[in-house]
N, C-alpha and C positions, 0 to 999 in steps of 0.2 A: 504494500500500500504506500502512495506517495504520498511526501511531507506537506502536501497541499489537499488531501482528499477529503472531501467533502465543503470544503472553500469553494464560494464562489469571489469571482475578483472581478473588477471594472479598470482596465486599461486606458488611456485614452491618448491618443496619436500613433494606436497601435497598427495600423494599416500600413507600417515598413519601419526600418530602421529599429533602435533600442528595441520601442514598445510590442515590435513583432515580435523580436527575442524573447524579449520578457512571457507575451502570452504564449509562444510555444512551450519555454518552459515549465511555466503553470501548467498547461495540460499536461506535460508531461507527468506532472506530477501529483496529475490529478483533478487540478481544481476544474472547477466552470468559469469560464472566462467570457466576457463579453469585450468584442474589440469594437471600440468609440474613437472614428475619425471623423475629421471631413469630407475627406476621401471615399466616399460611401463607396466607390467600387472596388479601390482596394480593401477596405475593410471586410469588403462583402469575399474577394477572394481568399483574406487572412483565414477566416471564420471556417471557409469554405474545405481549405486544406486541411482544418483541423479539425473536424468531424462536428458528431453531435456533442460535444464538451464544449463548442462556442458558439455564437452567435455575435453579430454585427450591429451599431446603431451607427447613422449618417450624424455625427453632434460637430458642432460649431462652439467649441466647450468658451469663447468671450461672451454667449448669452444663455441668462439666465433659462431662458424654454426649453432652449435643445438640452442643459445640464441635467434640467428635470424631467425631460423627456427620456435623456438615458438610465436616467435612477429608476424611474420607470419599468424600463427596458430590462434593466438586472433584477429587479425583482419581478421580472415575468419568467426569469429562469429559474429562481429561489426566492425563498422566500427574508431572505437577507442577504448581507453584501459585506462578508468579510472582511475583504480587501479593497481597498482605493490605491490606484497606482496613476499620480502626476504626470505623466510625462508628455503629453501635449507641447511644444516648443518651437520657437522661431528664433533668429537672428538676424542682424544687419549685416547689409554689405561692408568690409571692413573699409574705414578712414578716418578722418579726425573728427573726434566726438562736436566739433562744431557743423561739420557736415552733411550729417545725419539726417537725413529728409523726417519732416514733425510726422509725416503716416505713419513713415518707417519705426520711429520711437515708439509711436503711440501702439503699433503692431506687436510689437517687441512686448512692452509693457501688458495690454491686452493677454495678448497668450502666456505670458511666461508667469505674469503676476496675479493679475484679474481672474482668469479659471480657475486657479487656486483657493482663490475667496469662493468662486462661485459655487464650484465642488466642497469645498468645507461646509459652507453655507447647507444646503443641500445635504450631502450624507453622514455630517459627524450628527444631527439628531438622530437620524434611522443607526447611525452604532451606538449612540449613546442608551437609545429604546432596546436595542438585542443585546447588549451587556458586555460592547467592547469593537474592538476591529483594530486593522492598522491600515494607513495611508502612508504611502510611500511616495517620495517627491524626489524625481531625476532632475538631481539640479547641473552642473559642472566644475570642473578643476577652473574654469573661470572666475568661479563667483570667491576662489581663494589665491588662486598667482594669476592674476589679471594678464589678457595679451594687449598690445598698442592696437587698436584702431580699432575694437570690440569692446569699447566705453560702458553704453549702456548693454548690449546681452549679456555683458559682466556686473553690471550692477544689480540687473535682474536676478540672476544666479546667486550673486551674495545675498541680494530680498531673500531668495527662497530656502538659502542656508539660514536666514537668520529666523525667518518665517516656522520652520519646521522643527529649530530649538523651542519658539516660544510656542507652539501647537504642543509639544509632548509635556512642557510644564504644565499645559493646563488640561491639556486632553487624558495624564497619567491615573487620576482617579476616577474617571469614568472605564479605565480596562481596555482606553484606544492607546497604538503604542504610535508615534509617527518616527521616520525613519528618511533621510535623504540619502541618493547615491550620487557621488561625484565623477563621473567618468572624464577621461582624457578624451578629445576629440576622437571619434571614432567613423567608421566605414558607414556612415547612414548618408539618408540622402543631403543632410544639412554642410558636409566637410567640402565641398567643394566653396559654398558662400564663406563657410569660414578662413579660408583659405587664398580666398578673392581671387579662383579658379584652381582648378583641378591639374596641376602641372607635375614633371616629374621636379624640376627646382621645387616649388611651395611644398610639397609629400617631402623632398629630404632637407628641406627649411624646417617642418613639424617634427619629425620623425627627430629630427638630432637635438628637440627637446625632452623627448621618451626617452628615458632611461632604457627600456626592454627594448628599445628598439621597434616599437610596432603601435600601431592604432589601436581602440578598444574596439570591440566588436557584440554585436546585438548578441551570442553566446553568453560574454562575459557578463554582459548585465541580466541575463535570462538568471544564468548561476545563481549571480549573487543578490539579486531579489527574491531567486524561489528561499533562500536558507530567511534571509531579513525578515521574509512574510510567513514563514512559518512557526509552530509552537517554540522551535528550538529557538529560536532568537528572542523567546519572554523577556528576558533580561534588558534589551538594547532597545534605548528607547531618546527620541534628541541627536542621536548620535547621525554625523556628517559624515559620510567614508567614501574615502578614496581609493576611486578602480581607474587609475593611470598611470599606473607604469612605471612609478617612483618619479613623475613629473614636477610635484609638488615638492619632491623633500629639498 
């Protein structure tokens, strides 16, 4: 039996990159997973590949309808929702934090910061009424060794690092534990904006800031969110961890 069985969990921007990682995992390991994109057709084929253990919802996680509409949604597969897993994310093209077109911030801020409220809003009652849960927030090694020209998707990332300390202070006595994962830029579809294109120079301009030598990958985060989201991780709660590659030390 896997360390996730009989979990249900709500992913959201799981339609490629980390959050596909991530829900493959979970089913691997058992749970019921609903994958919540934009992307309705990728999502729809996420779901698709992973049998009757997922299901899909089209959500737009900066408004509050579609947030409720997915909460909805998970518990049309269960009848609660053990798991909340953040990951929904965007970024800016990189250059000087003066540059920054006011959409683009406001985009930034929207998805990386706003869905967060929206989603807490939303389903810390429904775990506070079933007698617990965890919410897991994919933040990054940016929001702690900031890069030049990714001003604000780094400030964003430190909100969410900082965000997700003050959620387990208060969420700790209600039996919600929350949890951030900090990955090092990884193989999803956002490393090329971050990167301000996809080159082999820019790949060994990153690369020779990894220690391991390598990008993180939607496996790594799959891992290391099935163990954070399960019983065994009771104890870790607040805590900020880094999956890069010794990039930070």
């Amino acid at each position: 039996m896997g360390r996730l069985a009989d979990k249900t969990a709500v992913i959201t921007g799981a339609a490629s990159g980390f959050g596909a990682g991530i829900a493959r995992r979970f089913v691997e390991e058992g749970a019921r997973v609903l994958i919540a994109d934009i992307n309705e057709s990728g999502a729809r084929d996420i779901a698709a590949s992973l049998g009757d253990s997922a299901d899909y919802c089209r959500t737009d996680v900066t408004q509050a309808s579609d947030v409720a509409a997915m909460c909805q949604a998970a518990l049309s597969m269960s009848e609660k929702v053990d798991i909340l897993v953040n990951n929904a994310g965007v970024t800016h093209f990189p250059g000087g934090l003066e540059t920054i077109p006011e959409d683009e911030f406001d985009r930034v801020v929207n998805v990386n910061m706003r869905a967060v409220y929206l989603t807490s809003r939303t389903f810390v009652p429904l775990m506070k009424a079933q007698g617990g849960g965890v919410i897991l927030n994919i933040a990054s090694t940016a929001g702690i060794s900031p890069r030049p020209g990714l001003s604000w998707y780094n400030a964003s990332k430190g909100w969410l690092n900082t965000a997700t300390r003050s959620m387990a202070v208060e969420l700790a006595p209600d039996n919600i534990r929350v949890v951030a994962l900090n990955p090092v830029a990884g193989e999803t579809p956002l490393l090329a904006t971050f990167m301000g294109g996809d080159t082999p120079e820019n790949r060994e301009r990153f690369l020779s800031t990894i220690p391991v030598g390598r990008f993180s990958t939607p496996e790594d985060l799959g891992n290391a969110a099935a163990w954070v989201c399960s019983d065994e991780a009771g104890m870790v709660t607040g805590s900020t961890i880094e999956l890069d590659g010794g990039r930070t030390i």
